[in-house]
KOLTIGU-655687 format. One line per field, with one value per residue (C-alpha): residue in one letter; z negated, x negated, y negated. Coordinates in steps of 0.1 Angstrom, whole numbers, plus 2048, in hexadecimal, padded with zeros to 3 digits. Layout:
// residues N
residuo <- (a; ...)
zz <- (Z; ...)
xx <- (X; ...)
yy <- (Y; ...)
This chain:
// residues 142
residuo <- (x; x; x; x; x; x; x; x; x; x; x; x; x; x; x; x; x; x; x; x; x; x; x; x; x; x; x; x; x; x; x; x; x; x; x; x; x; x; x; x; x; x; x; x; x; x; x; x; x; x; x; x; x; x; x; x; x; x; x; x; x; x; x; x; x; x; x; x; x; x; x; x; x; x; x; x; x; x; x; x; x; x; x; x; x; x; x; x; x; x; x; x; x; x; x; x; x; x; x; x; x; x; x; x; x; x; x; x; x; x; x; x; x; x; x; x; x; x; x; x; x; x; x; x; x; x; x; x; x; x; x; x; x; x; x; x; x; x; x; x; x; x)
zz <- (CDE; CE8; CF4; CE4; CF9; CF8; CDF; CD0; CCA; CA9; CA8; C92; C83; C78; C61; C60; C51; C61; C5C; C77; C74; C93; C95; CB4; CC8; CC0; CAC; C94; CA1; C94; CA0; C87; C86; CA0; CB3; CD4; CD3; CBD; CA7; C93; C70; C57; C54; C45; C20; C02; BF3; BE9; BED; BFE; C18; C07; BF2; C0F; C22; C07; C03; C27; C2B; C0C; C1B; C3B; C3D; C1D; C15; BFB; C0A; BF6; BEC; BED; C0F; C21; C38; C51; C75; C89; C86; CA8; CB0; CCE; CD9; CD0; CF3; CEB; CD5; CD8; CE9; CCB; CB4; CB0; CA1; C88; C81; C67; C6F; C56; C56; C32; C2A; C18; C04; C0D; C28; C47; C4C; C59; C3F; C42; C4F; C68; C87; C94; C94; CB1; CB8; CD4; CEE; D01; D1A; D08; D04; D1A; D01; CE1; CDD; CE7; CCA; CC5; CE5; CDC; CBF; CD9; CEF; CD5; CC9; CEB; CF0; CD2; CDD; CC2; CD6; CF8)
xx <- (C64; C42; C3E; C29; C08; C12; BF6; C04; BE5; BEC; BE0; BC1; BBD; B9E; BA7; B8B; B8D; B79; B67; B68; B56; B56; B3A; B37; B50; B3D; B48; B2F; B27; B0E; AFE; AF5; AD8; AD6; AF6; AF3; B17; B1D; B3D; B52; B42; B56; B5D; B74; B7F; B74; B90; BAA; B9C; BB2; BA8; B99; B83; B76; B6D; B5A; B47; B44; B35; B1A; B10; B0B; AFE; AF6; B09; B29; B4D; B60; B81; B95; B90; B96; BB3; BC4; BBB; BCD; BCD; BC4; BC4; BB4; BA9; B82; B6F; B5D; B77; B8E; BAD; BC4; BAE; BB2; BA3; BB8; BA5; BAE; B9E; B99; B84; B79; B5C; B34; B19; AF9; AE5; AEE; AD6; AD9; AD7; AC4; AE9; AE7; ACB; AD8; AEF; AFA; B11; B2A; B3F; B5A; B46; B34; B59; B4B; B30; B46; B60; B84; B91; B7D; B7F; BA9; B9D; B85; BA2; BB8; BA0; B9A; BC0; BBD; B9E; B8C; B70; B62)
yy <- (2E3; 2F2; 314; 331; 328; 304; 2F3; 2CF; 2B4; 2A0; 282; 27D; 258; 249; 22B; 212; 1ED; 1D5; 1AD; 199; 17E; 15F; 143; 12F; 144; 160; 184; 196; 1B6; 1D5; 1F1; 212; 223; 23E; 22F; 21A; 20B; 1E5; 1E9; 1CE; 1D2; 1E6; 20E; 229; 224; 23B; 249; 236; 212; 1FB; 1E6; 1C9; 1DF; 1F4; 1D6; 1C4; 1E8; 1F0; 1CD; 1CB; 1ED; 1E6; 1BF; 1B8; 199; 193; 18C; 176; 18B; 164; 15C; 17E; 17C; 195; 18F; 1AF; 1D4; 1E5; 20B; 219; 23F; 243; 24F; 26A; 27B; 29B; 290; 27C; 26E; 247; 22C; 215; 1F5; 1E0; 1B9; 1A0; 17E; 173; 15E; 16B; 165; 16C; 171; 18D; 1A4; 1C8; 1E2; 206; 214; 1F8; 1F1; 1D4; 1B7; 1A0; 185; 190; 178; 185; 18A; 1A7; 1BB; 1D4; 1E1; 1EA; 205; 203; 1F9; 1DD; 1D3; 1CE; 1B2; 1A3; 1A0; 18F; 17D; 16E; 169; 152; 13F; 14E; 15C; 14D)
């Protein structure tokens, strides 16, 4: 029980979905406008989407190419505290892989894309940094 001055943190959760996509033992990564941090593409559903629909949004918005509903599988669902953030707010991402058409480009909400190695774990946020770590457990990314 917590006393009368006693404040109790709830835990805020972010839900985010996200594409992670692998070519040469390197993860897609991109960096928004304005923003000096990489992130696993993907972002916070509208509504009631699920998580297929949000990711096929959330991925035409931001790199302009087509994920093919058919081949989108489940990789992992990581959750991690966001630095930066009041005290109790997480991140729950969502990974799945799924194959595209077109051709990636970044789109006006995004600045830049890059293709990460473990070795660039360091320069994304915690949560992705707990995919990069499975992902490297698996021998998915060198």
């Amino acid at each position: 029980m917590f006393g009368p001055r006693e404040l109790r943190v709830l835990p805020v959760l972010i839900d985010t979905v996200a594409w992670v996509r692998i070519e040469d033992g390197r993860i897609l990564c991109a960096r928004p406008r304005g923003k000096d941090v990489f992130y696993i593409p993907g972002g916070k559903r509208e509504g009631v989407e699920s998580d297929l629909e949000t990711l096929v949004r959330e991925i035409k918005e931001e790199l302009t190419v087509l994920l093919d509903p058919g081949t989108v599988n489940h990789v992992g669902t990581y959750e991690a505290e966001t630095p930066g953030s009041p005290e109790g707010v997480v991140v729950r991402m969502a990974c799945y892989s799924g194959d595209y058409r077109g051709e990636l480009a970044p789109s006006s909400e995004i600045e830049e894309v890059a293709w990460f190695s473990y070795a660039d774990r360091a320069d994304v946020p915690p949560v992705d940094q707990a995919l990069f770590d499975d992902l490297k457990s698996r021998g998915d990314l060198a």
